[in-house]
C-alpha atoms as one frame of an Amber mdcrd trajectory, in Angstrom:
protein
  18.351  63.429  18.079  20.463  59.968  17.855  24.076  60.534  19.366  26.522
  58.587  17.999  29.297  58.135  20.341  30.491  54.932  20.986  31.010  53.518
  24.623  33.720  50.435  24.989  32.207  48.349  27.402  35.778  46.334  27.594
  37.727  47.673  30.895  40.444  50.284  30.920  44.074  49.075  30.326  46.012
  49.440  33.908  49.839  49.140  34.381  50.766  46.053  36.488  54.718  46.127
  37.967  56.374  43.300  39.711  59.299  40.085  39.225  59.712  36.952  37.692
  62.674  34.682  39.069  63.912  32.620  36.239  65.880  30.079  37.500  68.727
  31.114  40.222  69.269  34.236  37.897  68.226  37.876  39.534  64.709  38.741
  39.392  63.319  41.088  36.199  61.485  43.371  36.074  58.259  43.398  34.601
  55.812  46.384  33.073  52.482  45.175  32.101  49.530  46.959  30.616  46.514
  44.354  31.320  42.473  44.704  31.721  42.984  42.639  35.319  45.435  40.835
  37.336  44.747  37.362  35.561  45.629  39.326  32.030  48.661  40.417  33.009
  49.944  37.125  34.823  48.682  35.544  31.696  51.033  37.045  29.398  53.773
  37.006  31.608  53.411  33.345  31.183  53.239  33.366  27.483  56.466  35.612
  27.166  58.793  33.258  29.460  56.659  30.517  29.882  55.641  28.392  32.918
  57.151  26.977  36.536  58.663  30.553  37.006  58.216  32.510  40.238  56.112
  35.416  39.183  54.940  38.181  41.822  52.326  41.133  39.968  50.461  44.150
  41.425  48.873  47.241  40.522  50.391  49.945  42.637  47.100  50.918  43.215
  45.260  48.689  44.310  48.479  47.706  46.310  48.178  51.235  47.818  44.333
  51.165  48.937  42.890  50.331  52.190  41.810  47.054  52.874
C-alpha cells in the first residue's frame, strides 16, 4: 500500500523579533516570520531598505545554551 502524504522538505516558518533604527528616529519594532535568520534580515531590508541599523533574533535560539 502507497501512502500518499506529502512531506515539505522546505523548513518551518519561525518568528524573528528585534529593531531597526531609521535615522535618529526611535527604534521599531519588528515581527518577522522567516525560514532562517538571513530570510528575515532579508526582508527587513526590502521593506525599509538599506544603511539602516537592524538587530534580529529568534527568542529561541537567543534563549539556548551556548
Amino acid at each position: 500500500m502507497e501512502s500518499n502524504v506529502h512531506v515539505d522538505p522546505s523548513p518551518p516558518m519561525r518568528e524573528y523579533v528585534g529593531f531597526i533604527w531609521i535615522d535618529d528616529k526611535p527604534g521599531i519594532r519588528l515581527r518577522i516570520l522567516a525560514t532562517s535568520l538571513d530570510e528575515a534580515s532579508s526582508r527587513v531590508i526590502g521593506e525599509y531598505g538599506e544603511g539602516h541599523v537592524i538587530s534580529i533574533w529568534n527568542e529561541e535560539d537567543a534563549s539556548s545554551a551556548r
